[in-house]
C-alpha positions in Angstrom: -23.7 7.1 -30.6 -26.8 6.5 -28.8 -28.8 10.4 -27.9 -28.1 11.2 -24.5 -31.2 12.0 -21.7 -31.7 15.3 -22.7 -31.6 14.8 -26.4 -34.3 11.9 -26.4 -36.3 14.4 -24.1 -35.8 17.3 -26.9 -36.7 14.6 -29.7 -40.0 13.7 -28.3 -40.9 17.6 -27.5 -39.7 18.6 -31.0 -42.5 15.3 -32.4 -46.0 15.4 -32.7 -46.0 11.7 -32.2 -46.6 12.5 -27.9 -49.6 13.7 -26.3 -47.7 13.2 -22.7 -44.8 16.0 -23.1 -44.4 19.1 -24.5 -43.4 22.7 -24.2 -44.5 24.9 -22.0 -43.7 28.4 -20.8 -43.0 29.6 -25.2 -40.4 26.7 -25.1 -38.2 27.1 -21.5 -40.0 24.6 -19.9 -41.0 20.9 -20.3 -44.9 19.9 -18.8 -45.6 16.2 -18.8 -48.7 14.7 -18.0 -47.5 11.6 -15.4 -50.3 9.4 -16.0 -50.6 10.1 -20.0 -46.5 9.5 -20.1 -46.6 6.4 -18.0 -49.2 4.8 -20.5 -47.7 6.3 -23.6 -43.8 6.6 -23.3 -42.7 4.2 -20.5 -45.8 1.5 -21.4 -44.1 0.4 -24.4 -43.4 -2.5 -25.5 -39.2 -3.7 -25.1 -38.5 -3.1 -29.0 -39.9 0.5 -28.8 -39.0 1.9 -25.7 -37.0 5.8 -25.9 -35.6 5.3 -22.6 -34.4 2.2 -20.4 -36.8 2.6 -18.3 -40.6 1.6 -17.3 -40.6 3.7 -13.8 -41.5 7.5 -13.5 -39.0 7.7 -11.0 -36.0 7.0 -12.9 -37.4 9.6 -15.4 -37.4 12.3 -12.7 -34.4 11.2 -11.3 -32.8 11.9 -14.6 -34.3 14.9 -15.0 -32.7 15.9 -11.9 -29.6 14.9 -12.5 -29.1 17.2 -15.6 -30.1 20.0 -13.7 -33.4 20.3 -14.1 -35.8 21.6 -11.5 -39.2 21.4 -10.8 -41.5 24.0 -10.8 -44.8 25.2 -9.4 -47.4 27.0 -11.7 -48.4 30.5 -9.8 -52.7 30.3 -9.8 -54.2 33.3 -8.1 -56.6 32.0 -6.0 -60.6 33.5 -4.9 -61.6 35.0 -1.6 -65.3 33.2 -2.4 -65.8 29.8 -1.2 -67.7 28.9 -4.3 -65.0 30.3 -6.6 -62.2 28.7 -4.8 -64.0 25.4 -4.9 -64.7 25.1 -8.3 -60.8 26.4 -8.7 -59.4 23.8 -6.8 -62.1 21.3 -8.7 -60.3 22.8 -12.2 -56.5 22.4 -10.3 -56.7 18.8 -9.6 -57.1 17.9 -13.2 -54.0 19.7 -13.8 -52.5 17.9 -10.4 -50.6 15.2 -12.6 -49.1 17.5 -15.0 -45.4 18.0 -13.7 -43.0 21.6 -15.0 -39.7 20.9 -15.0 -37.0 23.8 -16.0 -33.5 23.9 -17.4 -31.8 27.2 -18.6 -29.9 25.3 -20.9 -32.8 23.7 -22.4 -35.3 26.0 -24.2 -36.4 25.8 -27.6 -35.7 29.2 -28.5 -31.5 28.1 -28.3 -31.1 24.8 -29.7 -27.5 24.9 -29.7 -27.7 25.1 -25.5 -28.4 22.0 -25.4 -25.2 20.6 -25.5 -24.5 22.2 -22.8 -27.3 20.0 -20.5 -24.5 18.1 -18.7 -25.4 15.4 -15.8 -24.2 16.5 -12.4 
């Protein structure tokens, strides 16, 4: 049987083969960096792709659709003007990396991952 969404998405964290994904949070949540995973995961080539897709869209939609949800990282910001400059200069690099969450998908509890079920 081919993996389903979520087990692909647990193969490519669990490799060391991807620059684009991995865990975040000690393991209960997935960070991808958009641009890195368009070029890396959904850039290849028809014999080598992981999922059906080429778009970024369908990736989240997936993602969606087995209950996972995206999340904002919490930054404490400065009062300064110069501090909060340069901390909004540092954020916008991090702009393209997406958290996404699933309680039953953490790498602490493999065995919940069965129970990642689309909606």
């Amino acid at each position: 049987l081919p993996l389903s969404f979520p087990q692909k998405l647990w193969e490519m964290l669990e490799s060391d083969q991807f620059q684009s994904i991995w865990w975040s949070e000690g393991g209960k949540c997935v960070a991808i960096n958009e641009e890195l995973f368009k070029e890396e995961v959904l850039g290849r080539g028809r014999h080598q792709r992981i999922f059906y897709t080429q778009r970024m869209r369908s990736v989240i939609r997936q993602l969606n659709l087995y209950g996972f949800t995206k999340i904002q990282r919490d930054v404490q910001r400065s009062a300064s003007l110069p501090e909060f400059l340069a901390e909004e200069a540092a954020l916008s690099a991090h702009s393209q990396i997406l958290y996404y969450y699933n309680p039953c998908f953490n790498r602490a509890h493999p065995q919940l991952l069965e129970m990642c079920m689309r909606r």
